[in-house]
MARKOLNU-519605 format. One record per residue (C-alpha): residue in three letters; x, y, z negated. Coordinates in steps of 0.05 Angstrom, whole numbers, padded with zeros to 5 digits, always signed. Each point is the difference from the previous one (the first is absolute). Example, Ala and Ser with C-alpha at 12.3 -4.5 7.8 and 13.67 -1.06 7.14 Angstrom:
// residues 2
ALA+00246-00090-00156SER+00027+00069+00013
//
This chain:
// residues 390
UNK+00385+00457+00049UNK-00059-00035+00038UNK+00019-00070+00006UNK+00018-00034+00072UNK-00051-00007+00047UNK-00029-00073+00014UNK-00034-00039+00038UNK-00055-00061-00027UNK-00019-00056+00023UNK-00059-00041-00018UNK-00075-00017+00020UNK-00040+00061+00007UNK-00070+00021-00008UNK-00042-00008+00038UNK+00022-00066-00024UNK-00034-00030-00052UNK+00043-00040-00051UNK+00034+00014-00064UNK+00077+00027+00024UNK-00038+00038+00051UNK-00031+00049-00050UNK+00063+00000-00035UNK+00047+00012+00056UNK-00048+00070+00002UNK-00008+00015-00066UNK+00082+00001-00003UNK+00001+00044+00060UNK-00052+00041-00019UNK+00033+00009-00076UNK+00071+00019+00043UNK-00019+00049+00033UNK-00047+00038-00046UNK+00072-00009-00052UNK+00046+00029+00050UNK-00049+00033+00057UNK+00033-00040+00051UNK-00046-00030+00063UNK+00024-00079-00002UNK-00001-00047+00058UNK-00029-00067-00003UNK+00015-00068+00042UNK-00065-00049-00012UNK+00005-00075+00012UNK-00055-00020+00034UNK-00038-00075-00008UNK-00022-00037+00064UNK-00061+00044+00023UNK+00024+00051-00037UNK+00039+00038+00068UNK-00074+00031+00011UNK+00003+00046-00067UNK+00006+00074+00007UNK+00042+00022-00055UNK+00010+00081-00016UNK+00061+00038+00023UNK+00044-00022-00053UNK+00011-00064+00025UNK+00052+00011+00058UNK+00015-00079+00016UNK-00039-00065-00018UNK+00039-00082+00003UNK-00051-00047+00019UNK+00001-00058-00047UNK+00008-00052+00048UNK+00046+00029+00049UNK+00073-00019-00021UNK+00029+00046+00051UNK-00038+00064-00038UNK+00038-00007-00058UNK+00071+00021+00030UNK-00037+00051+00049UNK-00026+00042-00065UNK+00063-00012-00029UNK+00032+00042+00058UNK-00056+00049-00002UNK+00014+00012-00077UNK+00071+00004+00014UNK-00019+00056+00048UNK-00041+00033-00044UNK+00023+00056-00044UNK-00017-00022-00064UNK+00059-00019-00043UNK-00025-00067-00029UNK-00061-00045+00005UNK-00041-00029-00065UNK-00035-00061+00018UNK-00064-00025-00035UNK+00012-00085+00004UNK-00051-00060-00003UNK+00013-00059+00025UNK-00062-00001+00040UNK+00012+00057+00034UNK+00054-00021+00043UNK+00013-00049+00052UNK+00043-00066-00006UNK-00002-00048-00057UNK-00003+00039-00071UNK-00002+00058+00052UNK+00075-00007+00022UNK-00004+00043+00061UNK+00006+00053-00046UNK+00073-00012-00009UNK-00001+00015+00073UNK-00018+00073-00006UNK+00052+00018-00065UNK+00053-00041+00039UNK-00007+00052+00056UNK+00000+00059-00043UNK+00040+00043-00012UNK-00013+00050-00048UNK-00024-00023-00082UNK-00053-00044-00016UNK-00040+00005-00060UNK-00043-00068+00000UNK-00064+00003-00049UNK-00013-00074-00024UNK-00075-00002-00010UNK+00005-00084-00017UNK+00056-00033-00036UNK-00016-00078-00014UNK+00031-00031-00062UNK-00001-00066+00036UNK+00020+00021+00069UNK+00008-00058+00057UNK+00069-00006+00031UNK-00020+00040+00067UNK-00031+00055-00043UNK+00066+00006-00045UNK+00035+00006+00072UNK-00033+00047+00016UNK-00013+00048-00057UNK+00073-00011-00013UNK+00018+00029+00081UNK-00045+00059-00008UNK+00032+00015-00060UNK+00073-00010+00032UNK-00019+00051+00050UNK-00036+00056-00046UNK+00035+00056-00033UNK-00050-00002-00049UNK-00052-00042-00037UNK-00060+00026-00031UNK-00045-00051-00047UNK-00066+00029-00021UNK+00013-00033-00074UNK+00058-00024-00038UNK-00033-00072+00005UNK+00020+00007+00067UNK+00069+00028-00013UNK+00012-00054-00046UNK-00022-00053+00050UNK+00045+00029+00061UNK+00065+00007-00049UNK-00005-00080-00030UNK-00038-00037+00044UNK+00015+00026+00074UNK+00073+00025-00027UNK-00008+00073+00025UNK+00064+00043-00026UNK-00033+00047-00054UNK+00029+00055+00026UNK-00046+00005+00063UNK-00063-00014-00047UNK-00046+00061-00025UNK-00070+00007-00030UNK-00044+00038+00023UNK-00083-00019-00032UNK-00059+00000+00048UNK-00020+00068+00014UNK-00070+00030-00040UNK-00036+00053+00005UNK+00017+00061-00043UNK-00070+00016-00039UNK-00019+00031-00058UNK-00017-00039-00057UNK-00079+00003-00006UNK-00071-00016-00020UNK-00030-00054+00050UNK-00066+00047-00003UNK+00001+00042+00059UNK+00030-00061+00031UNK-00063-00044-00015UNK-00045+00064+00012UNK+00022+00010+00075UNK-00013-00079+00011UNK-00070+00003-00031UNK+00023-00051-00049UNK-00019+00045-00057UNK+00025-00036-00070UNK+00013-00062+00017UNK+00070-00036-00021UNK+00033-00014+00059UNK+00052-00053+00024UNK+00026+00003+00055UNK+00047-00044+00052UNK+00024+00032+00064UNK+00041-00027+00059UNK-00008-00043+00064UNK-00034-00060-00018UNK+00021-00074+00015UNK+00001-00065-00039UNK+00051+00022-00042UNK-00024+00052-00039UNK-00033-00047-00038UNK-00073+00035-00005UNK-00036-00054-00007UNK+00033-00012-00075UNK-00023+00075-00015UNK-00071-00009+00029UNK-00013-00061-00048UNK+00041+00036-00059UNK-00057+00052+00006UNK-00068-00044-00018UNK+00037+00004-00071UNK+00020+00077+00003UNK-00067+00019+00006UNK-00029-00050-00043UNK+00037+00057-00058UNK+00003+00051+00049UNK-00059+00009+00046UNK+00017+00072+00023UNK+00067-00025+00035UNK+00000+00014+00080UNK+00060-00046+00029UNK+00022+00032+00071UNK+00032-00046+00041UNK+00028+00063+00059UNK+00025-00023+00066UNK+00001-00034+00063UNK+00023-00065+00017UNK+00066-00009+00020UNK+00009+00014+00075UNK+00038-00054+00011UNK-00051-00051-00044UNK-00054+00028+00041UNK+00030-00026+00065UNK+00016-00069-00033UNK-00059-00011-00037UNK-00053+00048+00011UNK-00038+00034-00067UNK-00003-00076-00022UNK+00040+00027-00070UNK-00046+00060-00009UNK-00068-00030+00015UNK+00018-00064-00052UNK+00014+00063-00054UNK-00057+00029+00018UNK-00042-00066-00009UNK+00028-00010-00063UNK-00024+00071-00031UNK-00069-00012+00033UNK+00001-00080-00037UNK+00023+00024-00074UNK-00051+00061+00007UNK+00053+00061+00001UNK-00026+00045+00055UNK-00008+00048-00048UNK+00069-00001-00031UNK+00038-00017+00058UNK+00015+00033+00065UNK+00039-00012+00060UNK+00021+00072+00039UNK+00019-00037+00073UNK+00046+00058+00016UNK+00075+00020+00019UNK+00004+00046-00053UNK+00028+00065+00019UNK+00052+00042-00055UNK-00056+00043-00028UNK-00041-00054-00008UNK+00045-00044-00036UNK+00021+00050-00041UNK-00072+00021-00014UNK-00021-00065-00016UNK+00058-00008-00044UNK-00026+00062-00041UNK-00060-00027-00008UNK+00026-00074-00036UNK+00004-00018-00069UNK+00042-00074+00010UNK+00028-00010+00057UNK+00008-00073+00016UNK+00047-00048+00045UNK-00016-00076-00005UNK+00053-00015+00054UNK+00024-00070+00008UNK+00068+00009+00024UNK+00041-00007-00063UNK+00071+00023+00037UNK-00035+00066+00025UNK+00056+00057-00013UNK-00035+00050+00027UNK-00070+00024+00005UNK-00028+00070+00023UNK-00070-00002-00037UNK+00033-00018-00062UNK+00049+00056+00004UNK-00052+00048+00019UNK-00039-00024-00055UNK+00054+00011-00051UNK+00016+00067+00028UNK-00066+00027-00003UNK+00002-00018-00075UNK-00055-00059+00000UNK-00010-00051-00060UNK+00026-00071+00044UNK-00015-00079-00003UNK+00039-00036+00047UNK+00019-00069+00007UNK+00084-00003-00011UNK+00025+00003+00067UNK+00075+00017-00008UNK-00019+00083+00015UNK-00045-00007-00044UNK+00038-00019-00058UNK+00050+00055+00014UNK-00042+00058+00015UNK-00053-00025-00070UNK+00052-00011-00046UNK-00001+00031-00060UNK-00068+00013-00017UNK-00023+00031+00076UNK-00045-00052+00016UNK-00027-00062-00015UNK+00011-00073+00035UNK-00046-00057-00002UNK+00007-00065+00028UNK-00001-00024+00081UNK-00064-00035+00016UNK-00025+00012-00059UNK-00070+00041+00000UNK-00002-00011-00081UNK+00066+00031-00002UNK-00021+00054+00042UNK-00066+00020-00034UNK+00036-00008-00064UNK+00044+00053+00010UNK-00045+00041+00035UNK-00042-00001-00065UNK+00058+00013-00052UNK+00001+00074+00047UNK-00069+00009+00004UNK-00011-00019-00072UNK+00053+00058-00018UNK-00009+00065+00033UNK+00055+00029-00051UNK+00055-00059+00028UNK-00022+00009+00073UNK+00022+00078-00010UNK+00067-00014-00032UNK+00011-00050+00052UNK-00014+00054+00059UNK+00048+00038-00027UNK+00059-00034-00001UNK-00012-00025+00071UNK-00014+00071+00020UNK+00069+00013-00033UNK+00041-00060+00032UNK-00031+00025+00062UNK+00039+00072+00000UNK+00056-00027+00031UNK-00037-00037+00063UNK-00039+00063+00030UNK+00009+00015+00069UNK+00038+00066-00006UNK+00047-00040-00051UNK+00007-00049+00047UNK+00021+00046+00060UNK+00063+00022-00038UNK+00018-00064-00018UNK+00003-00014+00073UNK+00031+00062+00016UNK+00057-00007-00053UNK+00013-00070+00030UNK+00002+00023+00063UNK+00052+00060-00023UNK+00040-00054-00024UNK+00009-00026+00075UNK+00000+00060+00029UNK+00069+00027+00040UNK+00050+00033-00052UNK-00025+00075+00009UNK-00068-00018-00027UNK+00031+00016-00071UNK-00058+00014-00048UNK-00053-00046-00028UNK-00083+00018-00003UNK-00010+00033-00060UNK-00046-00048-00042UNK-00019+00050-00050
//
């Protein structure tokens, strides 16, 4: 039996931020699972009432508009789905810690499934309020990683029984050579690494610029991509101030040759294609609470060799032997571990593997019937059967 249908709310693409991709890639993994035609409601930022969004996204909240929040609510209540799923940041709603959320599942009456993309270990009193509300009024809570799970059960007191795990979507790929990869780049046989994402101050690139001069002093071959565009939201602030110092810095330690800066929102086929073609894939992020990050599940998924600094995601998702961590702010801890993988083409494959294998159980399509047994579980009594998960 096809699970109940529902309704999502998030940002959106056109949008251009993290939860926006991911709001799409869970709607676009739902419906290719159960060949079902979702609805979306995006929340749009200030500025953001001029987007033009495709036909899947029937209503839109405007951030800053408290009154928007219960008018969507009565619009989903009107709406024929059965339950709502709702992607969460705290930066994406209005309020403080985005309270004006509570708003909206207040008003609503059907299930809520809320999808906590940030859970602090250390969170302020207003943000313990408030996580703690949104949680009062869900049916449901979904952490991308039992970090988070953890964190929502001890620290912010959340009964257990409305906690669930679901990991960070990936793409479902083959296991494969990086050579048709490189070949369709024109990077020929060069060893790549590679870090992908929006960029801002905290993804700590200028630690893996400077860890480079002493990769290539052993490995001269290397090619370090740096892929993406800054940060919409640093680029209003701040300008390209971050990019253009990183870019400085590669031009002062002589590594134009081995490292490159793709300014672009990187589409799924391109990520994915770039992903094919890396050897290491590298996150020197400075945020050491981070539970969650999108590159470094995609990077896992896609069965890449890993350095990252140990963020809190990162020690769950590289445990046991998938990946290796080096230290934050440290570009001698960084090029050190780089090396041990470049030194050792025969570890580097044994460590592909068993990321390639812990990522089984986050692709897309596995994802989708995760979401669609939870939603089953909600669902009105005559909904009877669970997806089949074989």
């Amino acid at each position: 039996m096809l699970p109940p249908r529902a309704l999502f709310l998030g940002s959106y693409p056109p949008r251009e931020c993290g939860i926006a991709t991911f709001t799409k890639d869970v709607v676009d993994a739902y419906n290719r699972a159960f060949g079902v035609s979702s609805d979306v409601i995006a929340i749009d930022e200030p500025g953001g009432e001029v987007r033009r969004y495709g036909p899947e996204v029937v209503a839109r909240i405007a951030e800053q508009d408290r009154y928007s929040y219960g008018d969507i609510a009565r619009f989903a209540n009107r709406h024929p789905s059965q339950m709502i799923n709702v992607q969460h940041e705290y930066g994406l709603f209005g309020g403080e810690r985005g309270e004006w959320l509570i708003d909206f599942l207040k008003a609503l009456e059907k299930p809520a499934v809320l999808t906590l993309h940030t859970v602090l270990p250390e969170p302020d009193e207003t943000m313990l309020r408030v996580t703690r509300e949104l949680c009062e009024h869900a049916a449901r809570v979904v952490s991308l990683s039992e970090t988070g799970r953890e964190l929502l059960e001890t620290v912010y007191g959340i009964d257990p029984a409305m906690l669930r795990v679901i990991h960070h979507g990936v793409p479902d790929v083959p296991f494969q050579s990086t050579d048709a990869a490189k070949a369709s780049f024109g990077i020929g046989q060069r060893t790549v690494i590679s870090t992908f994402g929006l960029i801002s101050r905290g993804k700590g690139l200028e630690y893996a610029i400077e860890a480079m001069r002493d990769v290539v002093k052993r490995h001269p071959e290397v090619l370090y991509l740096i892929l993406g565009e800054t940060h919409p939201v640093v680029r209003r602030r701040e300008g390209e101030s971050y990019r253009e110092s990183v870019q400085a810095m590669v031009r002062e330690f002589g590594l134009q040759y081995n490292v490159q800066l793709v300014d672009k929102y990187l589409d799924f086929d391109e990520l994915v294609g770039y992903l094919a073609a890396t050897d290491i894939y590298l996150t020197p992020y400075l945020n050491p609470v981070q539970i969650v990050s999108g590159t470094l599940a995609y990077a896992v998924g896609c069965g890449k060799a890993i350095v990252s600094t140990p963020y809190l995601y990162a020690q769950e998702l590289l445990a046991h032997n998938r990946g290796f961590l080096c230290e934050f702010r440290d570009a001698a801890s960084i090029a050190r571990e780089l090396n041990i993988l470049l030194d050792d083409p025969a570890l580097r494959r044994a460590t592909e593997r068993r990321a390639y294998r812990f990522g089984r159980q986050m692709t897309w399509p596995h994802l989708a019937v995760e979401y669609g047994n939870l939603f089953l579980e909600l669902a009105p009594p005559d909904s009877l059967e669970l997806v089949n998960t074989a």
